[in-house]
C-alpha positions as CSV (number, residue, x, y, z in Angstrom):
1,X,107.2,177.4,52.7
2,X,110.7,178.0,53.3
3,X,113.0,176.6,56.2
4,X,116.7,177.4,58.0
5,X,119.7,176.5,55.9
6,X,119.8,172.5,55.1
7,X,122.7,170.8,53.7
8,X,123.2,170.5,49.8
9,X,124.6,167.1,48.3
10,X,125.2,167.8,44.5
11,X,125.3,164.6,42.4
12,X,125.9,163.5,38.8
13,X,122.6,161.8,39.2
14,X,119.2,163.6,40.2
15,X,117.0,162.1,43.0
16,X,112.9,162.9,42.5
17,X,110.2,162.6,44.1
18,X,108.8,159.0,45.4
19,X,112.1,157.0,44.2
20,X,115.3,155.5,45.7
21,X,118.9,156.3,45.2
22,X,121.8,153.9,46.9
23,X,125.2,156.1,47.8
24,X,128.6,155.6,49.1
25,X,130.3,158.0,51.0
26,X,133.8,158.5,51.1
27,X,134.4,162.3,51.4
28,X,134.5,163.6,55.1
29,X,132.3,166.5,54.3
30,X,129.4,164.2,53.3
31,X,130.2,161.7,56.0
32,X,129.8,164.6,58.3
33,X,126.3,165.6,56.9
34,X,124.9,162.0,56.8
35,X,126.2,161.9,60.4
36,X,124.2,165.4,61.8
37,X,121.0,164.6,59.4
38,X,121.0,160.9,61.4
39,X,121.5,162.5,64.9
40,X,118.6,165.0,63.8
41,X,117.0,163.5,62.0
42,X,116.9,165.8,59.1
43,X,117.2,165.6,55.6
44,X,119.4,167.3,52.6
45,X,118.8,168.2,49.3
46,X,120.3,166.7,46.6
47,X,120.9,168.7,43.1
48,X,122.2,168.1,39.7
49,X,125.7,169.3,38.8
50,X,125.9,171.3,36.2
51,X,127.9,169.9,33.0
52,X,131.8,170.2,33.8
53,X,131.5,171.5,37.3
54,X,132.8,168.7,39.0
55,X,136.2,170.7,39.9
56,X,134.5,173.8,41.2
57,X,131.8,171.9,43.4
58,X,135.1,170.7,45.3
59,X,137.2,173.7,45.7
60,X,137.0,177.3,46.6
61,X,134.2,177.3,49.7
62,X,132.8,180.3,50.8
63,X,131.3,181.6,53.6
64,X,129.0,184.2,52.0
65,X,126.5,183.7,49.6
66,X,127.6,182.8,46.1
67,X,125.7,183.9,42.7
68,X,127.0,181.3,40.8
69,X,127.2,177.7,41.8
70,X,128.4,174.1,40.3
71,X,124.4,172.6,40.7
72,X,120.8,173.8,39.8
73,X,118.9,175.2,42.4
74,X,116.1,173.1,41.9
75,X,116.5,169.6,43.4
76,X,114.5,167.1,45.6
77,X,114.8,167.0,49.4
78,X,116.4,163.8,50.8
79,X,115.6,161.6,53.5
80,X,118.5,159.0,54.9
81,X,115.9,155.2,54.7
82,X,119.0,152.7,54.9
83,X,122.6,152.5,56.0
84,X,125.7,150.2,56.2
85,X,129.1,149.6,56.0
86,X,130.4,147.7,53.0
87,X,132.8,145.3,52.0
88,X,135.3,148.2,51.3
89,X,135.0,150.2,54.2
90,X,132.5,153.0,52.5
91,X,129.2,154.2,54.1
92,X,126.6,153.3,52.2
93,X,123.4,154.8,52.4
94,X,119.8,154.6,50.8
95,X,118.0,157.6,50.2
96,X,114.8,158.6,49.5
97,X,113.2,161.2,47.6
98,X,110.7,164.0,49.1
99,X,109.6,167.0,47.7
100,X,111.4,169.3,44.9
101,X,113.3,172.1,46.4
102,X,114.2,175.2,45.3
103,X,117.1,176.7,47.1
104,X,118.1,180.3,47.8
105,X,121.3,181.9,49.8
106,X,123.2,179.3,49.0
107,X,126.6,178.9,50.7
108,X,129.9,176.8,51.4
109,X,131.4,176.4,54.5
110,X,134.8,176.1,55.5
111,X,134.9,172.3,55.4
112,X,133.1,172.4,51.4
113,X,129.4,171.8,52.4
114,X,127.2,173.7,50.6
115,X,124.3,174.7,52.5
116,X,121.2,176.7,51.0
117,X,117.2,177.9,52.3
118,X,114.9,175.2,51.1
119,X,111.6,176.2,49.6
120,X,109.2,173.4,48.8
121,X,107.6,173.3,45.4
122,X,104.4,172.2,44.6
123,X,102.9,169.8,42.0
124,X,100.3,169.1,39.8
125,X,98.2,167.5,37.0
126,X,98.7,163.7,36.2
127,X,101.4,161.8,34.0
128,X,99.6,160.6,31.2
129,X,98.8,156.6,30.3
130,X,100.2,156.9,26.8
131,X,103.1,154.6,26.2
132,X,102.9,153.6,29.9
133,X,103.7,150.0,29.4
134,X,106.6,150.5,26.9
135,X,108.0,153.1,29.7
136,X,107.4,150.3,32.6
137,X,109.4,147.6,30.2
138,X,112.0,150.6,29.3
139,X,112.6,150.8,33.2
140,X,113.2,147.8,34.2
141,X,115.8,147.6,31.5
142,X,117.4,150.6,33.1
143,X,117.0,149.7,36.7
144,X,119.2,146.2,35.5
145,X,121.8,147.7,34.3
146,X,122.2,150.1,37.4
147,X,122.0,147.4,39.6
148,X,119.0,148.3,41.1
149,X,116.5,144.8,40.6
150,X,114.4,145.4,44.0
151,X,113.0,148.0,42.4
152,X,109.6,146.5,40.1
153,X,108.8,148.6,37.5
154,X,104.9,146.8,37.9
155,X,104.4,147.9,41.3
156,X,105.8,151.7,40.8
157,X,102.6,154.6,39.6
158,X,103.4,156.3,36.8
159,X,104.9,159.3,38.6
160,X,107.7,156.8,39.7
161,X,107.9,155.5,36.5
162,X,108.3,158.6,34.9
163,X,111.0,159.8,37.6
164,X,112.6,157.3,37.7
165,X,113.8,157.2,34.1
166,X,114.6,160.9,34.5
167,X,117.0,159.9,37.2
168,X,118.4,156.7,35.2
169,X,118.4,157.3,31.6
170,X,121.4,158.4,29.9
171,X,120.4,161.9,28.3
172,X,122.3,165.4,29.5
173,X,121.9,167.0,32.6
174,X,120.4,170.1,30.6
175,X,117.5,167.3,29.5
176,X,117.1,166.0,33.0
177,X,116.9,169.3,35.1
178,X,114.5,170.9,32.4
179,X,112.4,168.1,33.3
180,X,112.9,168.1,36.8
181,X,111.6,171.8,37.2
182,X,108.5,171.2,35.2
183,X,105.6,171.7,37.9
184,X,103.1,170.2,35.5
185,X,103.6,166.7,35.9
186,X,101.6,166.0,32.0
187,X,104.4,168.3,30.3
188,X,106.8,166.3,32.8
189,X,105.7,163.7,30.8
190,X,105.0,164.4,27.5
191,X,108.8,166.1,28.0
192,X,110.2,162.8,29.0
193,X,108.4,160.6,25.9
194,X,110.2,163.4,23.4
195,X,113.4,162.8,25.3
196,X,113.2,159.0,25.3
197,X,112.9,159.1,21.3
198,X,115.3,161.5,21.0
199,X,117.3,158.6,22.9
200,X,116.7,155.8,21.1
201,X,116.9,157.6,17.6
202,X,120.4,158.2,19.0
203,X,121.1,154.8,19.7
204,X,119.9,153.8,16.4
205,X,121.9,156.0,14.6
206,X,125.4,154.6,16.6
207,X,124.3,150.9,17.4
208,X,128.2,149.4,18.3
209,X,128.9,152.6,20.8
210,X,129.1,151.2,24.0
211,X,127.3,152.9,27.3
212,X,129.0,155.0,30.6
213,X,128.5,154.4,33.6
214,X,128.5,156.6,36.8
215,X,129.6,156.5,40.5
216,X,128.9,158.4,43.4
């Protein structure tokens, strides 16, 4: 199933299915979107950037559709669930995850918002058991240090669990979107686990380098 143009928000984190992202807004673009998807009450789809494509998500808009573009064309559709003005001024909003997307006839407009046709993708098959506790434990690790504690790893199925640390952990946006693509949600899995040791045998192997973080 496809539908008319909806508005792209590209990200240095992914959003998936059945979890929740928090988000300021500062850029007028994307204070614009969040703005017509309220009034309409419609959603956007939020993508991965690709590595290094920060610059060109910003500049040269276009009103045709492009061949190239800064994100992946596979992301998750987005619905607005929370919003609020902080301290600082900013929007902030609460989103949460729907359905991947696959987008086609992708497009900028004039003001910078990319715009594409939204195809929904299905899924299947189950995320396995194995190592389900350590990932539960791993999580809640993760969800600390990104500041998101009303999250509990207990009450979340494995399908959360599973996205979630997609979303969260630190491993390269190649990792995370090869992941996110996979239909199968067993080789989602099983992907994940082999990315996870591949993780920690990093972190072994450099045990004083200190952690990134990100903002939106």
């Amino acid at each position: 199933m496809s539908t008319p143009a909806i508005p792209v928000f590209p990200l240095n984190t992914p959003l998936l299915p059945g979890c929740r992202l928090p988000l300021q807004i500062f850029e007028k673009r994307y204070l614009d979107m969040v703005a017509w998807c309220m009034k309409h009450d419609q959603g956007f789809v939020v993508t991965l950037l690709q590595p290094g494509s920060e610059r060109r998500e910003v500049i040269h808009p276009q009103q045709e559709p492009v061949t190239s573009t800064p994100f992946y064309n596979i992301g998750t559709l987005a619905r607005i669930v929370d919003f609020g003005q902080r301290e600082n001024g900013l929007l902030a909003i609460t989103i949460a995850g729907g359905p991947r997307i696959e987008l086609t006839d992708i497009a900028q407009q004039a003001d910078g918002l990319w715009t594409g046709t939204a195809h929904a993708l299905t899924e299947f098959g189950e995320a396995g058991d194995t190592d389900l506790e350590s990932m539960r434990e791993l999580l809640q690790q993760v969800l600390l240090v990104h500041g998101l504690q009303e999250e509990s790893p207990a009450a979340l199925s494995t399908e959360q669990v599973m996205n979630y640390l997609i979303m969260l952990l630190p491993i390269s946006a190649v990792d995370k979107q090869s992941l996110i693509a996979r239909d199968d949600h067993a080789q989602r899995w099983q992907g994940l686990k082999q990315a996870v040791m591949e993780w920690v045998h990093q972190q072994e192997q450099a045990p004083n380098s200190e952690g990134s973080g990100s903002a939106h």
